[in-house]
C-alpha positions as CSV (number, residue, x, y, z in Angstrom):
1,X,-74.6,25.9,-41.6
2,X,-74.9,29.3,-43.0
3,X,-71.3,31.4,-42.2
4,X,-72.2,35.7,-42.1
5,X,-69.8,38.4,-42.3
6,X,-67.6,39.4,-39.6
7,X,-67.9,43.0,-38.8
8,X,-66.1,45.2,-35.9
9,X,-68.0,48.1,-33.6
10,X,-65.0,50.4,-32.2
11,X,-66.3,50.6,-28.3
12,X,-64.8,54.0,-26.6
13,X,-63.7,53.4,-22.8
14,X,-65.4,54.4,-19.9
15,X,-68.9,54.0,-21.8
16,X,-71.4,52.1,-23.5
17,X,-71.5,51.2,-27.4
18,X,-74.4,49.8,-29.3
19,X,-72.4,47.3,-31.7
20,X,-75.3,46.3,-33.6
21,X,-78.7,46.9,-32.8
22,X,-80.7,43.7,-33.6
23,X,-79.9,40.2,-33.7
24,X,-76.3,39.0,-34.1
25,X,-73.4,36.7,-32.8
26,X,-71.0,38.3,-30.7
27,X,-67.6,36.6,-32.3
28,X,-64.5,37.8,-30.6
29,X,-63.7,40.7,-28.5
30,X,-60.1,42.5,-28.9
31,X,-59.3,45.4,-26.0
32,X,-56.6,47.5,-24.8
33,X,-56.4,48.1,-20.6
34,X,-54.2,50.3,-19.1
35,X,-55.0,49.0,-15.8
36,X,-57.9,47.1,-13.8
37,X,-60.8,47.7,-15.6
38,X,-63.8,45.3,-16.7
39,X,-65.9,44.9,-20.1
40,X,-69.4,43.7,-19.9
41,X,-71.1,42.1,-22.6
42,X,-74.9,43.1,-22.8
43,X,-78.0,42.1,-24.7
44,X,-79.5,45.3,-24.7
45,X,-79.7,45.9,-21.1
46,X,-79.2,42.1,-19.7
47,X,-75.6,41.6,-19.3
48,X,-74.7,38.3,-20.5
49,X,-71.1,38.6,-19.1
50,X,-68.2,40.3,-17.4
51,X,-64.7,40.3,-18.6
52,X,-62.6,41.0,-15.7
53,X,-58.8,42.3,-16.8
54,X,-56.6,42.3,-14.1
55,X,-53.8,44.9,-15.6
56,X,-52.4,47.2,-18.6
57,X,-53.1,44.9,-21.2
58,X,-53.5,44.1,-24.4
59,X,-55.3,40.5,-25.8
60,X,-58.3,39.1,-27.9
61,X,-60.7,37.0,-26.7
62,X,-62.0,34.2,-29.6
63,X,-65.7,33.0,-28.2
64,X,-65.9,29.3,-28.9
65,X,-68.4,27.3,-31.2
66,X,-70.7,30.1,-33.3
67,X,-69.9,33.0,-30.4
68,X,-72.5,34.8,-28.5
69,X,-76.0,34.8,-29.4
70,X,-77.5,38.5,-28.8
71,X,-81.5,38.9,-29.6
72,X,-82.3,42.5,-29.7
73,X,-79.0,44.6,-29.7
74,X,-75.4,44.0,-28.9
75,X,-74.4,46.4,-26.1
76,X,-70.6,47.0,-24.9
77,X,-69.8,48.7,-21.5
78,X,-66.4,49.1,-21.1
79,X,-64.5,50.6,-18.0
80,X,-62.4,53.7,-17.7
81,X,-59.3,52.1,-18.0
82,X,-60.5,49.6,-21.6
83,X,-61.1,50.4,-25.1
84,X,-62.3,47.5,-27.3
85,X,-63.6,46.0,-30.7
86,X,-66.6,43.8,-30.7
87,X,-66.6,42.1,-33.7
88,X,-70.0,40.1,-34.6
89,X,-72.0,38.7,-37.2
């Protein structure tokens, strides 16, 4: 198995952030809510999935086995009320 370094994208809130554009591994996913809000995870335009947070909070999210397999570009859409770090690799 070949291991890659681990790299964070700073993703603003209420907006979308190209992490890396080509092919990567999402890894983990750290964010900071200050209320409802919801962070999408994209492969370029195709969302792969929705992170719902229910409040103000603050937590990281560690994607099992070797993450999140993104083929053309890794795309984060975050909510007004979210700020988050995609890190990939």
């Amino acid at each position: 198995m070949m291991q890659t370094d681990v790299k964070g994208a700073t993703c603003a809130a209420n907006g979308s952030t190209t992490a890396f554009d080509g092919r990567t591994r999402l890894k983990g996913l750290w964010y900071s809510a200050t209320g409802a809000s919801t962070i999408a995870v994209k492969d370029n335009a195709t969302t792969l999935f929705t992170l719902t947070i229910g409040a103000a909070e603050s937590n990281y999210v560690l994607l099992p086995g070797e993450g999140v397999l993104v083929q053309t570009s890794l795309v984060i859409t975050n909510g007004s009320a979210v700020a988050s770090v995609a890190f990939y690799g």
